[in-house]
C-alpha positions in Angstrom: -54.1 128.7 -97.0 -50.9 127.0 -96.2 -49.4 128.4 -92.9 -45.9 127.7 -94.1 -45.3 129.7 -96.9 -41.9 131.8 -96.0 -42.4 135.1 -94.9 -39.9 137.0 -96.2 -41.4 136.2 -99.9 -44.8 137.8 -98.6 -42.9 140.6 -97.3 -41.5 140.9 -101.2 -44.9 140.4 -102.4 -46.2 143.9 -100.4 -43.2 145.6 -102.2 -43.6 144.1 -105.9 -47.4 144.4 -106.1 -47.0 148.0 -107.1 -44.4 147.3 -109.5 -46.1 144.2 -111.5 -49.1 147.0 -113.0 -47.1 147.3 -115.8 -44.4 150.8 -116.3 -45.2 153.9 -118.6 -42.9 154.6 -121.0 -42.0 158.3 -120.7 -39.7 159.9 -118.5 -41.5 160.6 -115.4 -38.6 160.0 -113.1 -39.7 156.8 -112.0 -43.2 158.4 -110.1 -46.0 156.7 -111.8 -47.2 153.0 -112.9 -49.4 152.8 -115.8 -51.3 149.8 -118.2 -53.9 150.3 -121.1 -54.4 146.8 -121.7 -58.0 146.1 -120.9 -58.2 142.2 -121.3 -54.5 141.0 -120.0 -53.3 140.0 -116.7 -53.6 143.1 -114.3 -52.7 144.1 -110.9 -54.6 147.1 -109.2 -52.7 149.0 -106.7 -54.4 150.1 -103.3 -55.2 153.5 -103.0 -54.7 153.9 -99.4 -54.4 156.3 -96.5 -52.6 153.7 -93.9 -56.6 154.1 -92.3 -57.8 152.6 -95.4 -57.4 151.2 -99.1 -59.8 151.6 -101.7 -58.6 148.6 -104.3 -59.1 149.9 -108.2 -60.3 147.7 -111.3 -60.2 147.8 -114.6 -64.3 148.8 -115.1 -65.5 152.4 -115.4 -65.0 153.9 -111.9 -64.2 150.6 -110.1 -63.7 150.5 -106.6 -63.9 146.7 -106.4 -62.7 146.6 -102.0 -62.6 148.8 -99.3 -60.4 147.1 -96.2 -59.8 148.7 -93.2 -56.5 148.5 -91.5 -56.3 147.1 -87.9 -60.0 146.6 -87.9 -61.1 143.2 -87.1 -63.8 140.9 -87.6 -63.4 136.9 -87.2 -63.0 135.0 -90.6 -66.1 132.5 -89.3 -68.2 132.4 -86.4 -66.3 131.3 -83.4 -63.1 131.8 -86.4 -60.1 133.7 -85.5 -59.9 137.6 -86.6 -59.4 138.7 -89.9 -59.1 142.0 -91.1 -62.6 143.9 -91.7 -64.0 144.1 -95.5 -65.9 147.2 -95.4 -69.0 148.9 -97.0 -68.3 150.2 -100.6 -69.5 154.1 -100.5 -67.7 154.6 -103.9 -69.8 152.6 -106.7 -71.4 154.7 -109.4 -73.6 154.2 -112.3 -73.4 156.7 -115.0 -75.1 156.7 -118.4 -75.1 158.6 -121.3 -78.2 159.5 -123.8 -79.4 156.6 -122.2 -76.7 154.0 -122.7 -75.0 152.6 -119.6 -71.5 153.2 -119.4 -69.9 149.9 -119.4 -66.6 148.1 -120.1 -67.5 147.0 -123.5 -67.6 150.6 -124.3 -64.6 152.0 -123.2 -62.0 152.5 -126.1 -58.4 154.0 -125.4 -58.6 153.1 -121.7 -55.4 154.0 -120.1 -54.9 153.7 -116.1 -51.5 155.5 -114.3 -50.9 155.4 -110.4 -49.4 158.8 -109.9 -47.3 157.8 -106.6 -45.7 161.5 -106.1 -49.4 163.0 -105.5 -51.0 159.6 -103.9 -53.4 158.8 -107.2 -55.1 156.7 -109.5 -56.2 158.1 -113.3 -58.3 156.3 -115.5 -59.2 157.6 -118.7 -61.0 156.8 -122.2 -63.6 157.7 -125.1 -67.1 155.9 -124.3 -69.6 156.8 -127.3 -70.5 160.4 -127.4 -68.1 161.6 -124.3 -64.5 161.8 -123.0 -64.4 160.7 -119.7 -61.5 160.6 -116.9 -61.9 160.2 -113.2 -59.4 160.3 -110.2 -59.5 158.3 -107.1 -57.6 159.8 -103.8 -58.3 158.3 -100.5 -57.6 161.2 -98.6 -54.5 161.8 -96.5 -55.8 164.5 -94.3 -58.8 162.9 -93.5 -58.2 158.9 -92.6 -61.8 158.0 -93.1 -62.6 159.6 -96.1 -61.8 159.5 -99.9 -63.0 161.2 -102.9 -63.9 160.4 -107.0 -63.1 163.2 -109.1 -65.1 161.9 -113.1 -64.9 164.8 -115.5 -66.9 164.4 -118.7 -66.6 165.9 -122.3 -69.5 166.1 -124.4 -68.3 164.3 -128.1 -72.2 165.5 -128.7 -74.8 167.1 -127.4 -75.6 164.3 -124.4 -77.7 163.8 -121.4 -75.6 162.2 -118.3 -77.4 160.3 -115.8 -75.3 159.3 -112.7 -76.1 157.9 -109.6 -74.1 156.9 -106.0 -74.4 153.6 -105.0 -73.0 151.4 -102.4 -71.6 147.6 -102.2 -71.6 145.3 -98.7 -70.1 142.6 -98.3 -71.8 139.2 -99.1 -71.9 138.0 -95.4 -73.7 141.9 -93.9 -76.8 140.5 -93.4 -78.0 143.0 -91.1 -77.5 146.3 -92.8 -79.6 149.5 -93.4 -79.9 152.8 -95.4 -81.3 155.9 -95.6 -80.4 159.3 -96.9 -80.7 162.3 -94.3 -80.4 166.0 -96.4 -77.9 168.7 -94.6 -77.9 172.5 -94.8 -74.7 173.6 -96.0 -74.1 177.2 -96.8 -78.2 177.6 -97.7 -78.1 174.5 -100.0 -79.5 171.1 -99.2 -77.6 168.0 -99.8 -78.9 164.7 -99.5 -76.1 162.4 -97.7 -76.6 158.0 -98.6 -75.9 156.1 -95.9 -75.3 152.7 -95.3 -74.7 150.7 -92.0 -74.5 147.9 -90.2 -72.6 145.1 -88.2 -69.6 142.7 -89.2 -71.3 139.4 -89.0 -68.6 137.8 -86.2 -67.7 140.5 -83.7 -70.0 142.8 -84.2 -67.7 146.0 -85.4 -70.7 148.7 -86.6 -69.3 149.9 -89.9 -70.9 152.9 -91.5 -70.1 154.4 -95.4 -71.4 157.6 -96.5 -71.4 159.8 -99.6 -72.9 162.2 -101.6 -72.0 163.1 -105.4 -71.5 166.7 -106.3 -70.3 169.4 -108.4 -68.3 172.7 -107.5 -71.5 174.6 -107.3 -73.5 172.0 -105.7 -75.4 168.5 -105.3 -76.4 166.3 -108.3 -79.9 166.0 -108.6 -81.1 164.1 -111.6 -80.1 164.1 -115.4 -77.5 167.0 -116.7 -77.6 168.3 -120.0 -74.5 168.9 -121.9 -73.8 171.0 -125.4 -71.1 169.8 -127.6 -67.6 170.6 -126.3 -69.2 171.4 -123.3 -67.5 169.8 -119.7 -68.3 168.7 -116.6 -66.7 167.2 -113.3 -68.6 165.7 -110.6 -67.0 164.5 -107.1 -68.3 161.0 -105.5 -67.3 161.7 -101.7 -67.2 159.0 -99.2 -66.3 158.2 -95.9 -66.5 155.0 -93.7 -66.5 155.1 -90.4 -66.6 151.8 -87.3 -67.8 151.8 -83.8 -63.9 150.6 -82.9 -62.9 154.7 -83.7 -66.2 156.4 -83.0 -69.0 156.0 -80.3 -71.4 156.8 -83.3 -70.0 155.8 -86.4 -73.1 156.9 -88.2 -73.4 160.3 -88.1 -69.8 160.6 -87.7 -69.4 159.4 -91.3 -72.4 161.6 -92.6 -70.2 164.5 -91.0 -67.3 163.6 -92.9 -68.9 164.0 -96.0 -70.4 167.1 -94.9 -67.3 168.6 -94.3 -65.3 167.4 -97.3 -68.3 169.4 -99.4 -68.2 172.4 -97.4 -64.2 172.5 -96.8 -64.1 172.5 -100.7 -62.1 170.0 -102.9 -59.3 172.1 -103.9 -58.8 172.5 -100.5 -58.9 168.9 -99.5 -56.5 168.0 -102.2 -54.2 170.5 -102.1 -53.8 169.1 -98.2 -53.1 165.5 -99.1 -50.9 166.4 -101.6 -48.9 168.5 -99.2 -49.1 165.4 -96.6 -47.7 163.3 -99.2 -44.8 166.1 -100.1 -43.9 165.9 -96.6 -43.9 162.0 -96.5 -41.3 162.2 -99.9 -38.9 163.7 -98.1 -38.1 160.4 -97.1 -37.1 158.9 -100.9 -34.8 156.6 -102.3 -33.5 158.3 -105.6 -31.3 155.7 -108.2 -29.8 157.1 -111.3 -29.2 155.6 -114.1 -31.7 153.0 -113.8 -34.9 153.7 -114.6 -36.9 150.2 -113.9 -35.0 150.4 -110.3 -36.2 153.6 -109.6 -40.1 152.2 -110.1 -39.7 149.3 -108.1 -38.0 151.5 -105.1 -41.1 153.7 -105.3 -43.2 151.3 -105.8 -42.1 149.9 -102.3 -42.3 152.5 -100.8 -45.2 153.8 -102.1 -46.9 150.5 -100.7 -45.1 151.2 -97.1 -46.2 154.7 -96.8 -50.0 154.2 -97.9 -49.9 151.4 -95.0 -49.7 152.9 -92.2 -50.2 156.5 -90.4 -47.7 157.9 -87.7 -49.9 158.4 -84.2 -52.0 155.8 -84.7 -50.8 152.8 -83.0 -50.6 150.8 -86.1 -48.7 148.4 -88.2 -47.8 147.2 -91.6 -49.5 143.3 -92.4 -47.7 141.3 -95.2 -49.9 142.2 -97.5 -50.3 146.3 -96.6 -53.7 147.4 -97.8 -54.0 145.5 -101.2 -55.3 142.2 -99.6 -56.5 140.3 -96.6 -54.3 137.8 -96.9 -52.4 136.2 -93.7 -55.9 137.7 -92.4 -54.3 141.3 -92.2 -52.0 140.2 -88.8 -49.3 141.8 -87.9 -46.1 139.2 -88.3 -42.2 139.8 -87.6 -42.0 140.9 -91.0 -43.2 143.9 -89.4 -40.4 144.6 -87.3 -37.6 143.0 -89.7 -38.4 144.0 -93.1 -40.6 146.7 -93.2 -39.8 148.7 -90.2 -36.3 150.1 -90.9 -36.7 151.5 -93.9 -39.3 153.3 -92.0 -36.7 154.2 -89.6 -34.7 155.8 -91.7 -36.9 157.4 -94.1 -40.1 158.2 -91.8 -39.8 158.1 -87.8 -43.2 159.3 -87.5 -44.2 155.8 -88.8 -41.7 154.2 -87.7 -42.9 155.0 -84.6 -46.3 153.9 -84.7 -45.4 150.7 -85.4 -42.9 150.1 -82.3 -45.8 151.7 -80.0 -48.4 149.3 -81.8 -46.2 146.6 -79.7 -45.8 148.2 -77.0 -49.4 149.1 -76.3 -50.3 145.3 -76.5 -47.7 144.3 -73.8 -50.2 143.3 -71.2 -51.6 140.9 -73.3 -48.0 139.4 -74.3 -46.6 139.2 -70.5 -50.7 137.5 -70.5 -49.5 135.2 -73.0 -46.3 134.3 -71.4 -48.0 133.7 -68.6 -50.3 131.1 -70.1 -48.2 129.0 -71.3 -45.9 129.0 -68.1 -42.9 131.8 -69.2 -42.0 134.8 -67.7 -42.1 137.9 -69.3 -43.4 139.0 -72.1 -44.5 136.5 -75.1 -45.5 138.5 -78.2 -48.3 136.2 -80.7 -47.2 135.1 -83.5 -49.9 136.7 -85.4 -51.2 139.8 -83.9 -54.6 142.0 -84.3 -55.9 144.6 -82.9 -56.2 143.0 -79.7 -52.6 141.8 -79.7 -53.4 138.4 -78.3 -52.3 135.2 -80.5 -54.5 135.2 -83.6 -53.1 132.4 -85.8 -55.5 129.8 -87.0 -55.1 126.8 -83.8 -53.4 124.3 -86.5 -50.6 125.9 -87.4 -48.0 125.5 -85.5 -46.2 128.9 -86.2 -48.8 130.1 -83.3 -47.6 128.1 -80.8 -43.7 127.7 -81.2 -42.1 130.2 -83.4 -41.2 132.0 -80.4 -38.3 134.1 -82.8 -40.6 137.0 -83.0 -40.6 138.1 -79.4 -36.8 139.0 -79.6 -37.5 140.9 -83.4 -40.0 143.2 -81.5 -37.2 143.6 -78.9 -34.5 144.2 -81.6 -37.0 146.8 -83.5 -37.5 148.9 -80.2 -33.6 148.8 -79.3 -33.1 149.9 -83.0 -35.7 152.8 -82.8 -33.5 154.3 -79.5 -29.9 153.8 -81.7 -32.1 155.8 -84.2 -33.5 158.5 -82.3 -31.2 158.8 -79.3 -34.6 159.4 -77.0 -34.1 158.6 -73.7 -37.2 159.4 -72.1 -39.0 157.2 -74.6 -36.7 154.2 -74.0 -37.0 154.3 -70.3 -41.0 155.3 -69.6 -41.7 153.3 -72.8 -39.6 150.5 -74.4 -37.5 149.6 -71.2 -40.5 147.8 -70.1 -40.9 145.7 -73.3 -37.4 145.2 -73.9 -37.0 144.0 -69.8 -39.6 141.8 -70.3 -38.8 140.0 -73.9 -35.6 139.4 -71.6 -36.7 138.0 -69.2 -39.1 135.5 -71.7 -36.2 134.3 -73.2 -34.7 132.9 -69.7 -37.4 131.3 -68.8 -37.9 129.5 -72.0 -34.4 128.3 -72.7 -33.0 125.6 -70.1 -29.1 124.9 -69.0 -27.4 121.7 -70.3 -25.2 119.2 -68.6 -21.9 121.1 -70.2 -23.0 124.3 -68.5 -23.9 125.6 -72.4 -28.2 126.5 -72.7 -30.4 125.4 -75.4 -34.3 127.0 -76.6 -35.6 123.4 -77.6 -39.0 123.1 -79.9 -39.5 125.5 -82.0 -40.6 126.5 -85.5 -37.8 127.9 -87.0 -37.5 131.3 -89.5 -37.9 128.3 -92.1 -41.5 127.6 -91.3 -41.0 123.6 -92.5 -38.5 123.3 -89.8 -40.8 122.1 -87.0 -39.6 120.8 -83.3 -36.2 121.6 -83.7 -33.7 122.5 -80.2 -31.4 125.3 -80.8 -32.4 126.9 -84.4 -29.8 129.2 -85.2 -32.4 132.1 -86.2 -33.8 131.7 -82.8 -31.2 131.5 -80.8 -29.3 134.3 -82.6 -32.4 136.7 -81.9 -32.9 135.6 -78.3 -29.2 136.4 -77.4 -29.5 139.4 -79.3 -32.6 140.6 -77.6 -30.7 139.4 -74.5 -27.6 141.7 -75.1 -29.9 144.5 -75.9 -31.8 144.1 -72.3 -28.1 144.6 -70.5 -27.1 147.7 -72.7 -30.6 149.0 -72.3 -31.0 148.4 -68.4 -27.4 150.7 -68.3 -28.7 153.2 -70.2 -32.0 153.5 -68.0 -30.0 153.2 -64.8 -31.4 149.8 -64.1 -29.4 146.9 -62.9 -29.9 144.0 -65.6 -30.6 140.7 -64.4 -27.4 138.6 -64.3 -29.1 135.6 -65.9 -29.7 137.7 -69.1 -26.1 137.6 -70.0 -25.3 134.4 -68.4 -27.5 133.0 -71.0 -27.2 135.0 -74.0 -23.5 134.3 -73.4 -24.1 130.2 -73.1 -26.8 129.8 -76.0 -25.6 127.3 -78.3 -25.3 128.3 -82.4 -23.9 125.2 -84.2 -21.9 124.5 -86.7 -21.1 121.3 -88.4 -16.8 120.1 -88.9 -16.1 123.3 -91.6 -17.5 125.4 -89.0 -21.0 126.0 -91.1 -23.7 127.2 -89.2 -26.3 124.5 -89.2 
């Protein structure tokens, strides 16, 4: 993949995804995306939790992907990291009077992402049946997500269906078994399927069980004319980077989403995703607007989870492109509408940075700055994980002072001083004090940051980028205003250079 594509467009890209699975037609107030073309050009839309997104096809009861956010493996051995592919939990294989339920028999297929309620509907008429189902990946539970198929008999039928799970094509070292719990007197036989990442060694379990309100599916069911039935396919992944025993901690999660009760379970995450639309963006008057603003959003708030300590890749949870790192786009494009719209989220993703500071004052220190020097690509470990021949990696140093910026911005916000002096005085102090020690005085008394890869990613080895330098004397300015704020004394450097680094402009006084 080329390294230089621009950033912002992939930061577009996470927002448009949504939008380009094509619009209903009726008046819905701009809450749901829907297509019943079965052969054109489609775009499924992750069904996500901000732990995890469940990516939809076009096939009876597709769940082609399961990715994990800020899980890592490495893309090769000895590779850099790339975001986990995980066990598939939700796969199912369902026939009727003996005839598999297949694309090729689908007719009037119709598929709508209800963004108010955080869902995906699919619906047709196979042979001899009606038959719907709804995919949720569950907002109250991170790890955990739930099928809802409802049938209608056409014609006296028999329906055969059956769980099944999909690994990825590199888990060579993976085992199953199914283990039967006691719940409420009845016994239900919970499929599990484990096993490493191939790289790093992340143990990833999936779970999941297939049942009915009153209780497990055991073999064929026999329905009369007219006659309905709804099954749920209940799963739940699980890695050893949450749990100390990802195993039976994602047989429990099943266990508990049966014995909690589905109505229950939904009518959680739907309230979790009420309280996350009080932070909307309502345009009248234009109707295609209104989808696309959703449609962002939507994307936005499936990516991430306030309180966990994680942020928003270019791609959210529809893709593991850019290798699911964490880039400035973060900070600069996705984080303030979070600000304004949801501070819990918002949040996490200013604390994602500032619990990796050690290891960006340890990358400063490797290459010989002070400070604090944040990678251009981040993971989970927030050490530099960009691929060693791109040079983004090693000189677009921009993205230290957007971090800066996006904590400064978060205090304007919030007006918390505790957390700005116990928790982002540190980082912002630090990104500071980086900047000094990477830019160097001229002979005119003026300072220059020389080398870098600019916000225009073809712009390589250039001395005083305007993007650059702009940020850095921003992030510079912020470190005085914050230091008075905390009751700190700032360094005198930081505004001797912030004042004396150089933004040019050519003879009509264009910034070049």
């Amino acid at each position: 993949m080329n390294r230089k594509n621009i950033f912002l467009t992939i930061s577009c890209i996470l927002t448009m995804l949504p939008a380009m699975l094509c619009a209903s037609t009726r008046d819905d107030r701009g809450w749901t995306l829907s297509t019943s073309d079965a052969d054109g050009r489609y775009y499924g839309v992750p069904v996500a939790n901000g732990c995890m997104g469940l990516m939809p096809g076009r096939d009876p009861f597709s769940v082609k992907g399961v990715i994990l956010n800020n899980v890592y493996d490495a893309n090769r051995n000895m590779g850099v990291s790339r975001i986990a592919n995980s066990i598939n939990p939700w796969m199912l294989n369902m026939s009727i009077n003996g005839t598999p339920v297949t694309r090729e028999s689908m007719n009037g297929w119709i598929q709508t992402l209800d963004m108010r309620r955080a869902r995906l509907d699919a619906s047709w008429k196979d042979r001899d049946a009606e038959i719907s189902y709804t995919l949720r990946a569950l907002r109250c539970l991170p790890h955990a997500a739930v099928m809802t198929i409802s049938i209608k008999a056409l014609k006296d039928i028999t329906v055969s269906a059956s769980p099944s799970f999909k690994s990825p094509k590199d888990f060579k070292e993976k085992d199953s078994c199914t283990v039967s719990y006691n719940a409420d007197g009845v016994s239900y036989g919970i499929s599990r399927t484990w096993g490493p990442t191939p790289n790093r060694r992340i143990l990833i379990s999936a779970s999941s069980c297939l049942v009915t309100d009153e209780g497990p599916v055991n073999g064929d069911i026999t329905l009369k004319k007219g006659k309905s039935l709804k099954m749920h396919l209940i799963g739940s992944v699980c890695t050893s980077q949450d749990f100390s025993d990802p195993c039976n901690e994602s047989d429990r999660e099943v266990l508990y989403c049966i014995m909690e009760g589905m109505d229950a379970l939904i009518a959680r995450h739907e309230a979790q995703w009420d309280e996350l639309w009080r932070g909307d963006i309502v345009i009248d008057g234009d109707p295609e607007a209104q989808k696309v603003a959703r449609a962002a959003l939507f994307s936005l708030y499936s990516s991430c989870r306030e309180g966990s300590c994680s942020s928003i890749p270019p791609f959210g949870m529809s893709s593991r492109e850019y290798n699911g790192h964490i880039f400035w786009d973060s900070e600069l494009w996705m984080y303030p509408p979070m600000l304004f719209l949801n501070q819990g989220m918002a949040a996490s993703m200013t604390d994602y940075r500032i619990q990796r500071l050690d290891a960006a004052r340890r990358k400063a220190d490797a290459y010989g700055y002070k400070g604090a020097m944040f990678p251009w690509e981040s993971d989970w470990s927030g050490e530099e994980a960009c691929p060693v021949s791109a040079p983004t990696g090693l000189f677009e140093h921009h993205i230290s002072a957007d971090v800066a910026i996006a904590a400064w911005n978060r205090w304007c916000m919030t007006g918390d001083s505790d957390w700005l002096q116990h928790r982002a005085w540190p980082l912002i102090r630090d990104v500071a004090d980086f900047w000094v020690s990477r830019a160097r005085r001229n002979e005119d008394g003026s300072w220059s940051i020389r080398n870098v890869v600019c916000a225009d990613e073809f712009a390589e080895g250039v001395d005083d980028n305007a993007f650059t330098n702009a940020a850095a004397i921003k992030a510079l300015r912020i470190a005085v205003k914050a230091a008075a704020a905390c009751g700190h004394t700032p360094s005198p450097m930081w505004q001797t250079v912030a004042d004396g680094l150089r933004i040019l402009r050519d003879g009509n006084g264009v910034t070049m």
